[in-house]
Every structure is written in C-alpha cells, then in structure tokens.
N, C-alpha and C positions, 0 to 999 in steps of 0.2 A: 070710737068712730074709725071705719076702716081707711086709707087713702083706693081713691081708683085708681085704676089699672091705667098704662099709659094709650091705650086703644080705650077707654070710657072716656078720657080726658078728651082726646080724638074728638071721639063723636059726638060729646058734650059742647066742645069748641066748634063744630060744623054744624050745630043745632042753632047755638047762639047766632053764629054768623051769619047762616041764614032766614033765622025770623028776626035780630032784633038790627043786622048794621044795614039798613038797606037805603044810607045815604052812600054819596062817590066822595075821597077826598083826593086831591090833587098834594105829592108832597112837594112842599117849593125848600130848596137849600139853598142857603147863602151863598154866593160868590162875588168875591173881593178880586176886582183889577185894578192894574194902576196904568193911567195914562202918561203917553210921552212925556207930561210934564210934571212928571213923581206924583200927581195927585192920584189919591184911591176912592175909588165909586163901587159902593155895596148895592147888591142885586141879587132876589131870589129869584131862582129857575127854574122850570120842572123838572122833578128826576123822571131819569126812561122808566117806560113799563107804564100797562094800566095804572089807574085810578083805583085806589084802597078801598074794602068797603068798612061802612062807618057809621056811626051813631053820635050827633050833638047832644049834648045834654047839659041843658042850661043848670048851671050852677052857684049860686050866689047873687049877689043884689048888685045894681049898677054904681058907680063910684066916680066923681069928677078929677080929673086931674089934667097937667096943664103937659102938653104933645106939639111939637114945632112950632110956641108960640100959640099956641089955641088949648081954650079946655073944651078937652075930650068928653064924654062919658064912655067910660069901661066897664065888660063886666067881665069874670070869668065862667069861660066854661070847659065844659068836660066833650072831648071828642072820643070814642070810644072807636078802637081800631083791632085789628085781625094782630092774635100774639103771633110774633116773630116780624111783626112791619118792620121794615127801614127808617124809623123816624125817633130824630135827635131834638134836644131841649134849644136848638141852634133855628130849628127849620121853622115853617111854617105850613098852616092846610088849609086849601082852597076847597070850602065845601060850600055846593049851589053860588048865589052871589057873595058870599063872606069871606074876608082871610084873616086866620085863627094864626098867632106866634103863640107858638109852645113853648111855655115857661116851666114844664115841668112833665116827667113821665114817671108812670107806676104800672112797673111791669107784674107787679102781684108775684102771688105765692105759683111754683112750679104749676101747679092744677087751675090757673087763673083762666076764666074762659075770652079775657079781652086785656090790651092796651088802655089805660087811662091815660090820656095829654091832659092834664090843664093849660089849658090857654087861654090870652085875653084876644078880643074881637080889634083889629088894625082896622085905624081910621080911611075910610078910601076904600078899603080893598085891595090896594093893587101891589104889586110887588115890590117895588119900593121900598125905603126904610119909612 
C-alpha cells in the first residue's frame, strides 16, 4: 500500500469536508473568574472566528446517570470536525440546538481526513456547567 502524497491528503480532506461536515459547530472554552468575594464561577464562551464545519454522529446507546441532583440520560457521540480545529478535551460544541462537552479527541493517523470528539450531550444546552 503506497501513502498519498501531502496534496492527495489535501484534496481528500477538502472532498470530505465538503460532502460529509455540513453541520456548523460553535467552539465554547471554559472560563474560570473569581469574584470580589474569592468565589470562582466557570463559564463556556465562544471562541472568535467562524463556526467549524462538522458532522454529529451518534454513537452509542443512552445511559442514566445522576447530573446536579437529577438523573440525566446521556449518550455519547461523535462530532466529526475539519483536521487542524482549535478544539481541546476541556471545550464544548454548540451544534444546531445541542451542547456536546468533549471528553475525548482523536486526531487519527497523519492522512486522517477528520477530527473525532467524543462527547456526551449537556443537559440544558446552555453554557453553563
């Protein structure tokens, strides 16, 4: 098996991203302030720049577990993003009405044509912890 060339990788990658990520994600990072009164309040933000393009891909079966006093159902899934995104195991991704926290990335082999996040679906949506 030969490897491709770094222009097939190229255009392999600009093939994929345009027929298969044709959802938008928003990346949100964490930010920790502390108020006048030494307490600290965690908050995702959006990073500058466009919206990522992307692919959900539901992966796995749903699972109860117990989130601020309430059980949740979770499931994980797979957000599928443009190699070389800005997005850490820390962030989260705002795609359509959803927000996905990234528990996990797999940046593949050098010739990989996508970003895989595993993440699970946050109750609410919203930015929040």
């Amino acid at each position: 098996m030969f490897a491709d060339s770094p222009a097939e990788v190229a255009a392999d990658r600009a093939d994929y991203e345009a027929t298969y990520l044709t959802q938008l994600a928003t990346v949100l990072r964490r930010d920790v302030t502390q108020g006048a009164d030494g307490s600290h309040a965690t908050d995702y933000k959006p990073m500058p720049g466009a919206p990522l393009p992307c692919r959900v891909v539901s992966s796995g079966s749903e699972r109860e577990v117990e989130q601020g006093g309430q059980i949740v159902s979770l499931r994980n899934t797979e957000v599928r993003l443009p190699v070389g995104s800005d997005v850490r195991d820390t962030d989260r991704l705002q795609v359509g009405g959803e927000t996905f926290a990234v528990i996990g990335l797999d940046a593949g082999r050098a010739d990989a044509l996508f970003i895989a996040a595993t993440c699970t679906t946050v109750a609410g949506g919203g930015n929040g912890l």
